[in-house]
N, C-alpha and C positions, 0 to 999 in steps of 0.2 A: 504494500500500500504506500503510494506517494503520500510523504508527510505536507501539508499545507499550510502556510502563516494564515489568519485568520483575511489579511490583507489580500494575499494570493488566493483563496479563494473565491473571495468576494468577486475579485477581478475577472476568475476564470469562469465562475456562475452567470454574471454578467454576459461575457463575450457566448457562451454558449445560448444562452438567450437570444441575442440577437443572429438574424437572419443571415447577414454576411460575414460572422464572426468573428468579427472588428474588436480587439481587445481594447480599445477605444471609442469611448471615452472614459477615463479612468476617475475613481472616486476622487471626489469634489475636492478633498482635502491633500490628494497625494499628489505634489508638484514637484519641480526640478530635479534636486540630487536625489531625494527621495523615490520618488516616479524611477527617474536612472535604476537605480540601484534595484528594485523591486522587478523591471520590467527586464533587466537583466539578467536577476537570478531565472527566472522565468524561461526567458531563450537560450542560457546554457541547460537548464534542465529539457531541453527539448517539448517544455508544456506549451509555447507559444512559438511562432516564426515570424520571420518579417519579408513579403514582397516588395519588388519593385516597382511600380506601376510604371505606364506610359507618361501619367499626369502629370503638369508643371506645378499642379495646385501648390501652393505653399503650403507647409506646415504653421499651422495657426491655432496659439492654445483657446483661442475664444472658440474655433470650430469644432477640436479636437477628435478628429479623425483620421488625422495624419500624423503618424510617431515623429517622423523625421526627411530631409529632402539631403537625394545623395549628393556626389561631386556636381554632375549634371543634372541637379537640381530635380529630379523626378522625385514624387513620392513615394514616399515607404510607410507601409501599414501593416499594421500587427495583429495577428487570427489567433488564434486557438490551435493548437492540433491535435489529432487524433489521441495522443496520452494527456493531452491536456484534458481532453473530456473524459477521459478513461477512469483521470486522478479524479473527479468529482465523481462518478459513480458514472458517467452517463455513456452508453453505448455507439461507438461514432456510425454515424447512418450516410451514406454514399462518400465523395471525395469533398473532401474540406481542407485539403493541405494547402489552398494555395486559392480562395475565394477572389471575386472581384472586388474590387472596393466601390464606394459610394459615389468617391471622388474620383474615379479612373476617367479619363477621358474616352468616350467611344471608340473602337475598331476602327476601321476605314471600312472595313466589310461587313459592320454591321448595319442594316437600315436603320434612318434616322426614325422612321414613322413605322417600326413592325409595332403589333398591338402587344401590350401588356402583358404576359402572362400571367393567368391566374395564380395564388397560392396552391401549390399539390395540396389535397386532401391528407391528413395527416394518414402515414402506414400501419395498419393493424399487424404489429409484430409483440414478440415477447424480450425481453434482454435474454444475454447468455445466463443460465442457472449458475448461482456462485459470487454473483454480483451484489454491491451493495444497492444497485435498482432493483434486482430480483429481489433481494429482500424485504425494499420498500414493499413494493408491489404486494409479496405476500401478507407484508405486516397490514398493509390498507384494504385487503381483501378478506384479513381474518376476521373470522366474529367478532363485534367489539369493534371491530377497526384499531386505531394507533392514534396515540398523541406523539405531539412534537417531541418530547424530550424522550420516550420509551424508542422513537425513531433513532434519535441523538447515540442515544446509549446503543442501539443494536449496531449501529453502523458506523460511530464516528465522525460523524459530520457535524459541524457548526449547525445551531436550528437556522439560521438564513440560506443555508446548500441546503436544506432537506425544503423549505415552503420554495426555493427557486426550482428544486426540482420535481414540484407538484406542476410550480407553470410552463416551464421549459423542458423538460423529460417527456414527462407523463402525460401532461396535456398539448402541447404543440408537438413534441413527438411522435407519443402513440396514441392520442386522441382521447386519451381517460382522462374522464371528471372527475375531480377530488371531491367528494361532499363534507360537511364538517358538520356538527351539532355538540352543545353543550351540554356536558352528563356531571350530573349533580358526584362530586368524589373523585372525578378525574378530571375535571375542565371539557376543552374545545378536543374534540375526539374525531380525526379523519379516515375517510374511509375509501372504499373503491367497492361499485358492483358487482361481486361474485361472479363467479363464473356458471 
């Protein structure tokens, strides 16, 4: 198990959340050498990479979506990868090594007016058995269901990686609704539809 700062988590829950897996924009509070230092450990451990894009966009902390601009001044942005999502518990789903960014500037070969694609319907799949997702899963699927901190304790994870990965795992992933209700002697108790 990848050990996580509570900071590096927050980071990596974050970027898997989002859509292009943009480790960017980073919490409110983590700036300059701090950021450096944090966003470093990160791409030595292989949890995060950095592209180079086409785009001249500058890097600009008010936008922040751009870590950094090379020699030739092209953007570089920073994803998530594959062990990055592995260390939070989450199953990586098609190729994400190497996403497009926001700011890339378009192809030449791509049309300017092709229509939108829709969001893919989320995949009705399982995790691999063994995982700290499979375990969510079964803990929100048991009678009873699961609170936060009984989640905490079987898995390890900060309670912020366990409610991120109600929204971003389980529900933009594999399309399962978390329910919750409040039970007199255990508080807010989550659960998942049975099978």
């Amino acid at each position: 198990m990848t050990k996580l700062s509570d900071t590096q988590a927050i980071i990596l829950s974050a970027a898997a959340q989002r859509e292009d897996r943009n480790v960017l924009p980073l919490p409110g509070s983590l700036r300059g050498g701090a950021a450096a230092k944090v966003v470093g450990a990160l791409l030595s451990r292989g949890l995060i990479a950095d592209t180079t894009t086409d785009s001249q966009t500058k890097a600009d902390a008010a936008l922040n979506r751009i870590w950094r601009n090379d020699e030739d001044g092209r953007a570089i942005i920073l994803h998530i990868t594959d062990a990055g999502l592995a260390a939070i518990g989450i199953e990586p789903e098609g190729d994400h090594s190497a996403p497009t960014g926001a700011n890339e500037a378009p192809s030449a070969e791509a049309p300017q007016d092709a229509p939108a694609k829709a969001d893919p319907a989320p995949m009705a799949r399982t995790p691999r058995t063994g995982t700290k997702q499979a375990k969510l899963i079964e803990m929100l699927r048991a009678e009873g269901g699961a609170t936060i901190d009984e989640i905490v304790e079987a898995t390890g994870w900060q309670p912020h990686t366990v409610r991120g990965a109600f929204a971003g795992a389980l529900k933009k992933k594999l399309g399962l609704e978390v329910t919750s209700e409040k039970v007199e002697g255990r508080g807010r108790v989550y659960s998942l539809p049975r099978d």
